[in-house]
DRENDRENPA-121059 format. One record per residue (C-alpha): residue number from 1; residue in one letter; x, y, z. Coordinates in steps of 0.25 Angstrom, whole numbers. Layout:
N
+-----+-----+-------+-------+-------+
!   n ! res !    px !    py !    pz !
+-----+-----+-------+-------+-------+
! NUM !   a !     X !     Y !     Z !
...
+-----+-----+-------+-------+-------+
END
This chain:
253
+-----+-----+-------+-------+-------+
!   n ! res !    px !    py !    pz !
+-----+-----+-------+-------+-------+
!   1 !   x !  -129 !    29 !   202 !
!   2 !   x !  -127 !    36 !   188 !
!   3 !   x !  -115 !    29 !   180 !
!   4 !   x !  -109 !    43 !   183 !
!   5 !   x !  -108 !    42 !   196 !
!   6 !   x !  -102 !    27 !   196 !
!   7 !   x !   -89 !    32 !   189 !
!   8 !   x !   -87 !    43 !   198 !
!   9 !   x !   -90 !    31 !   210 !
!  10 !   x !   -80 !    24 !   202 !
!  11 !   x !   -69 !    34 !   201 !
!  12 !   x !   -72 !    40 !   215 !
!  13 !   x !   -67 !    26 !   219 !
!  14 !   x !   -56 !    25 !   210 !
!  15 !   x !   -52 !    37 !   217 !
!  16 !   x !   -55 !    32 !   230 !
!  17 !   x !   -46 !    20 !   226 !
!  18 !   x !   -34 !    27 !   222 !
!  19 !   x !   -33 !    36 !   233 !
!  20 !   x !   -33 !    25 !   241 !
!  21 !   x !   -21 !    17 !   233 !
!  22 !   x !   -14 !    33 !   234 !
!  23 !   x !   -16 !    34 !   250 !
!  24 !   x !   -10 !    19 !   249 !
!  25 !   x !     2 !    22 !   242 !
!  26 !   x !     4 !    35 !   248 !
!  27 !   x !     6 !    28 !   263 !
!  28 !   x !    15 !    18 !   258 !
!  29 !   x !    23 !    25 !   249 !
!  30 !   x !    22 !    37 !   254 !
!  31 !   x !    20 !    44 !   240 !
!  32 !   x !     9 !    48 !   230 !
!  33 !   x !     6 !    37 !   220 !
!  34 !   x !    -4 !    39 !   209 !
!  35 !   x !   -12 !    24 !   209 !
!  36 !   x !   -19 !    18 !   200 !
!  37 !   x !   -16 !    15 !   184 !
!  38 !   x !   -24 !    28 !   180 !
!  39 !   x !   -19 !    41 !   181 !
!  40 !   x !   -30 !    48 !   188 !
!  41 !   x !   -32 !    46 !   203 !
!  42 !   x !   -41 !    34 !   204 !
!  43 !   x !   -40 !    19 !   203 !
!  44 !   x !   -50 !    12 !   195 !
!  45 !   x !   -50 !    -2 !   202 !
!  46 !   x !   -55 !     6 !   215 !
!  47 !   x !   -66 !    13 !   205 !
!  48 !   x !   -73 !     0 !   201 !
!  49 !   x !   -71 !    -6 !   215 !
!  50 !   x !   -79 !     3 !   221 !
!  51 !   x !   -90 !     3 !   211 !
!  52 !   x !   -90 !   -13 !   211 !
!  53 !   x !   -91 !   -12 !   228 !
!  54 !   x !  -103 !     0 !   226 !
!  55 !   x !  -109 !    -9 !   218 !
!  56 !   x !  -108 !   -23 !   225 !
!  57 !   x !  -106 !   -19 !   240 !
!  58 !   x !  -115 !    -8 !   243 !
!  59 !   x !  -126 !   -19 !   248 !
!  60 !   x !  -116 !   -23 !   258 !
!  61 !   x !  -117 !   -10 !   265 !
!  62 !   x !  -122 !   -16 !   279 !
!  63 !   x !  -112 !   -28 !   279 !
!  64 !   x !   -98 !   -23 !   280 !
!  65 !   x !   -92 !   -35 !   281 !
!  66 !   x !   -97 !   -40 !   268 !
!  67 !   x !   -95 !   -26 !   262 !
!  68 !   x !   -81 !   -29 !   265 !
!  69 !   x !   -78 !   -43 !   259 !
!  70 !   x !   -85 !   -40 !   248 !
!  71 !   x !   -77 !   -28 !   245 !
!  72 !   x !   -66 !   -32 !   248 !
!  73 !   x !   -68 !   -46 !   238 !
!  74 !   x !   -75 !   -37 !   227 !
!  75 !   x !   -61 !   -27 !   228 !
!  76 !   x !   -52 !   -39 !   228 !
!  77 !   x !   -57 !   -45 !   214 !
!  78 !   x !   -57 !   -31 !   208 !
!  79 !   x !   -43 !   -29 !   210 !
!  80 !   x !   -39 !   -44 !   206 !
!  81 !   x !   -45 !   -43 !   194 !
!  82 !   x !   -39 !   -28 !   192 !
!  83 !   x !   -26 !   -33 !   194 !
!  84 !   x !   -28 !   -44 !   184 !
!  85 !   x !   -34 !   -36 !   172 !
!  86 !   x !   -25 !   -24 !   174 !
!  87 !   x !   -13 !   -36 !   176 !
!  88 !   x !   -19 !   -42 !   161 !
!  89 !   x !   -22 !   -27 !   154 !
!  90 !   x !    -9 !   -21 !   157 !
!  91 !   x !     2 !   -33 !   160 !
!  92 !   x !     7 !   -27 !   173 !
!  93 !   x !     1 !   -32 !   189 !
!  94 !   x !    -3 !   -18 !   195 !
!  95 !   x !    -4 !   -23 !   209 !
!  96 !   x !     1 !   -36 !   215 !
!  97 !   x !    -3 !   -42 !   229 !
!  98 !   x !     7 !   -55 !   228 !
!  99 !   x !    17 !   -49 !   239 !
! 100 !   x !     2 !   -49 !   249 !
! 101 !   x !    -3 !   -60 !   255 !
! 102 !   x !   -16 !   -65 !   251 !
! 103 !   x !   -15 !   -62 !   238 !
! 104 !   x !   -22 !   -66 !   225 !
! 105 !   x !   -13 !   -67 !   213 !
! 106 !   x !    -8 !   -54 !   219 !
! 107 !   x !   -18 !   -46 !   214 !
! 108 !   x !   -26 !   -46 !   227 !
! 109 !   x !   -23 !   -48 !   241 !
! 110 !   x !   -30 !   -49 !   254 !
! 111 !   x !   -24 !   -35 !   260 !
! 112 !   x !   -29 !   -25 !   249 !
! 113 !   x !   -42 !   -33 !   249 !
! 114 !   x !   -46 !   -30 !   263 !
! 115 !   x !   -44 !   -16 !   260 !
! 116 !   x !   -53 !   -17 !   248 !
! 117 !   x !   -65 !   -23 !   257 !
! 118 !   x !   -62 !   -10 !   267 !
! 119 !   x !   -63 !    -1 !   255 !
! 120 !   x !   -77 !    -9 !   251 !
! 121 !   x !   -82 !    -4 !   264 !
! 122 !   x !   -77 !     9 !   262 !
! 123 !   x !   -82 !    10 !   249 !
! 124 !   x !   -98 !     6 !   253 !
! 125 !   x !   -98 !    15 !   266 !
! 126 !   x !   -90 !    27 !   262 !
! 127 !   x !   -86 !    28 !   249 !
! 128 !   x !  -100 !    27 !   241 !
! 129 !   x !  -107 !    34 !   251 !
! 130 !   x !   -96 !    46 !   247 !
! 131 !   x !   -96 !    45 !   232 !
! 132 !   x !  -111 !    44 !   232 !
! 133 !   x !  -113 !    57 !   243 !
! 134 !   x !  -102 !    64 !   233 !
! 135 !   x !  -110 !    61 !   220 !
! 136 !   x !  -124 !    64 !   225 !
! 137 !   x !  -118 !    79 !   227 !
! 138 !   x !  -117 !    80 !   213 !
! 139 !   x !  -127 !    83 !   202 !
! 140 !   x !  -129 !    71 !   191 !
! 141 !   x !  -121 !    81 !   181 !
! 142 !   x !  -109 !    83 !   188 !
! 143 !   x !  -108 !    67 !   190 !
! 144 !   x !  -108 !    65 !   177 !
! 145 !   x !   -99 !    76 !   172 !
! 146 !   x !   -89 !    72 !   183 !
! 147 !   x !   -91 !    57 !   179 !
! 148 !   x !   -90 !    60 !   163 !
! 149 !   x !   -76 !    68 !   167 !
! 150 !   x !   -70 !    56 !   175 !
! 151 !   x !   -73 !    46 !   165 !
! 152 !   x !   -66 !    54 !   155 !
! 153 !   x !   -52 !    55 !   165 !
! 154 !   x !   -54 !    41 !   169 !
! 155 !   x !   -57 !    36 !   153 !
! 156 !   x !   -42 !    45 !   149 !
! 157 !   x !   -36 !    40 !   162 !
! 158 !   x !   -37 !    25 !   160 !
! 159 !   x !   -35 !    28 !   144 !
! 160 !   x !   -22 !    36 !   148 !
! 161 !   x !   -18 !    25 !   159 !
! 162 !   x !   -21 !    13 !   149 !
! 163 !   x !   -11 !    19 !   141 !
! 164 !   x !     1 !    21 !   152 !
! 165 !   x !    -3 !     5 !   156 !
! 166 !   x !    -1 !     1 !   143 !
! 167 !   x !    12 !     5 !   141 !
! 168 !   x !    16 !    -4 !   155 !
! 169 !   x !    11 !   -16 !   150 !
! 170 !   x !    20 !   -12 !   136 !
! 171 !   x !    31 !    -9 !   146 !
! 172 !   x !    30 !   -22 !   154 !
! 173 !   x !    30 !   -31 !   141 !
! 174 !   x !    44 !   -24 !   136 !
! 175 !   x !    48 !   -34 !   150 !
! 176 !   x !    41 !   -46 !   146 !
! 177 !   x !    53 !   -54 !   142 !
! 178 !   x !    62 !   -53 !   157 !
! 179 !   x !    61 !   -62 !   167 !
! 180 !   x !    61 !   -52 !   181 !
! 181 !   x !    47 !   -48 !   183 !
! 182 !   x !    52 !   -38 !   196 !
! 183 !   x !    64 !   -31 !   186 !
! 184 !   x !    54 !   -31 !   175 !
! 185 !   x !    43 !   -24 !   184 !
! 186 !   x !    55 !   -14 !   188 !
! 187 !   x !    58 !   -10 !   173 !
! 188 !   x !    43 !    -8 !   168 !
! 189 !   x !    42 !     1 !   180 !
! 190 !   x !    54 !     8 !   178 !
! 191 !   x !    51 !     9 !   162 !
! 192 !   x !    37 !    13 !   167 !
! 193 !   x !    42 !    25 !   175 !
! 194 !   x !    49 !    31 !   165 !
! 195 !   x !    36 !    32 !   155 !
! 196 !   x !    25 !    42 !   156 !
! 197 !   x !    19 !    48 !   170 !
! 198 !   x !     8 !    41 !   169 !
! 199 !   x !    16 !    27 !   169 !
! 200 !   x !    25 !    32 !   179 !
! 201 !   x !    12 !    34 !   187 !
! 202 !   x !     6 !    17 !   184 !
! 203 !   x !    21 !    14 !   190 !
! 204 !   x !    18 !    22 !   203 !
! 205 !   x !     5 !    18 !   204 !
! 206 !   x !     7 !     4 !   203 !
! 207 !   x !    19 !     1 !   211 !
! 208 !   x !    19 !   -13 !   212 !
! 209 !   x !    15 !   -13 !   197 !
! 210 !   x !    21 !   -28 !   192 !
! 211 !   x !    20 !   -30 !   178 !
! 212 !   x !    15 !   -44 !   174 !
! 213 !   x !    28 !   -49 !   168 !
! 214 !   x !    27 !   -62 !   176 !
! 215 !   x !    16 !   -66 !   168 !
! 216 !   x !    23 !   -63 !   156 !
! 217 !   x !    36 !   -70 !   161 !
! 218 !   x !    27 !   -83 !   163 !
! 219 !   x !    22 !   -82 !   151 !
! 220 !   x !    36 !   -81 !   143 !
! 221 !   x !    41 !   -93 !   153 !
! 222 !   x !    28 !  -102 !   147 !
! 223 !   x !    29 !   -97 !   134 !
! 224 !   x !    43 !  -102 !   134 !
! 225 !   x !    39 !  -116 !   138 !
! 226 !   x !    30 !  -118 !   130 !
! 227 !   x !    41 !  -115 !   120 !
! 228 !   x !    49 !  -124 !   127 !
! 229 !   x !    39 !  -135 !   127 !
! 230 !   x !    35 !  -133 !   112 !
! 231 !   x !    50 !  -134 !   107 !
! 232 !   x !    51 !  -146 !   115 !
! 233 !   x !    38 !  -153 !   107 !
! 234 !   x !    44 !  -148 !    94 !
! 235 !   x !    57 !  -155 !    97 !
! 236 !   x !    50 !  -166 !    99 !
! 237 !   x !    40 !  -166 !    87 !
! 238 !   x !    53 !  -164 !    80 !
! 239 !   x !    60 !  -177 !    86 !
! 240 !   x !    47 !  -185 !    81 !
! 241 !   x !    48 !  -179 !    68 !
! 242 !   x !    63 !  -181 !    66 !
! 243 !   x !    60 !  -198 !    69 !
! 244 !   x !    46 !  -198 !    59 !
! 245 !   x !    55 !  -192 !    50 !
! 246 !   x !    65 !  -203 !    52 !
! 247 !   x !    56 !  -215 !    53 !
! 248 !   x !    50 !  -210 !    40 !
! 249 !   x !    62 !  -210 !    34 !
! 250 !   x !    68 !  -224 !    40 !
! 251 !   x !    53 !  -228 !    32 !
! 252 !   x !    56 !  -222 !    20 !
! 253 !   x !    70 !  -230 !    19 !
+-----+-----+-------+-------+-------+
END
């Protein structure tokens, strides 16, 4: 496969991927929700996943079973450590398993990574059998012209969205200082929706968005300490100072 045809692999699973969040959504709240931190209709995390299991799991074709686990444990590390760069990029949790049992650090949990060995499966019989049937009706020249224009909306898309992100993190700081991590999250969400459209879009799409204030909280606690503890040691350096000098005088005489 061409480089060409790995990006529009990538985005015809990120495309895949947010559907998929969309139809989730849609059933349980029974409304429309753009997913995803970009504005366009796909979700990145899905893109790479699938180009990581093409890559690793098609040898497992004839074994189900063990296409399965490793799917689902190769889909499982991805989103942990998604969550956890996003978390240190932008200061805010973008999804949080911790109310799931089974969970690791709540950023994964035992019942989205069954799902993710199901989609491993899915991806080997179904899906790459589809893109591949789909591209091989193309000339070489269209899959390249189509893939040039899809990195150029994806390259402003991410550029654009990077932007609106940015100002949540600024947001979120401006609450650094209060002690109630749930009112805080309820006042960045409600400063949030009275910005842009596209920040009012990140609010939707990340319902249970919480922004790492707690970390922050903790590290305002420790800071204050340590303050705590150093004042204490200069009251102390001070005391012996205060009889040095003393004994010195009590010399002198």
């Amino acid at each position: 496969m061409t480089l060409s045809e790995w990006f529009l692999f990538f985005i015809g699973y990120s495309f895949i991927g947010w559907s998929i969040e969309v139809i989730g959504v849609v059933i349980n709240q029974k409304k429309f929700v753009n997913r995803g931190f970009l504005i366009g209709p796909y979700c990145p995390i899905y893109g790479v996943g699938g180009i990581i299991m093409t890559l690793t799991l098609t040898k497992y074709f004839e074994h189900p079973v063990t296409l399965f686990a490793m799917g689902m444990f190769e889909c499982a590390i991805l989103e942990y450590f998604t969550s956890y760069i996003m978390e240190k990029l932008f200061n805010a949790r973008w999804w949080d398993y911790t109310k799931y049992k089974y969970n690791i650090n709540g950023r994964i949990c035992l019942e989205t990574m069954i799902p993710f060995g199901l989609l491993g499966c899915v991806a080997i019989y179904l899906i790459n059998p589809f893109l591949n049937k789909w591209l091989s009706l193309m000339n070489i020249d269209v899959i390249n012209v189509l893939a040039i224009i899809m990195v150029t909306i994806f390259v402003v898309d991410i550029f654009v969205s990077v932007k609106v992100i940015d100002s949540f993190k600024k947001t979120t700081m401006q609450f650094k200082n209060k002690d109630n991590t749930e009112e805080i999250t309820k006042k960045i969400r409600a400063v949030l929706s009275s910005k842009s459209p596209f920040t009012k879009r990140l609010v939707d799409a990340f319902p249970n968005l919480k922004a790492a204030i707690a970390n922050i909280k903790n590290e305002l606690i420790r800071t204050r300490r340590e303050l705590k503890n150093t004042k204490r040691e200069l009251k102390s350096v001070h005391k012996k100072l205060n009889k040095a000098e003393n004994k010195i005088k009590k010399y002198k005489k």
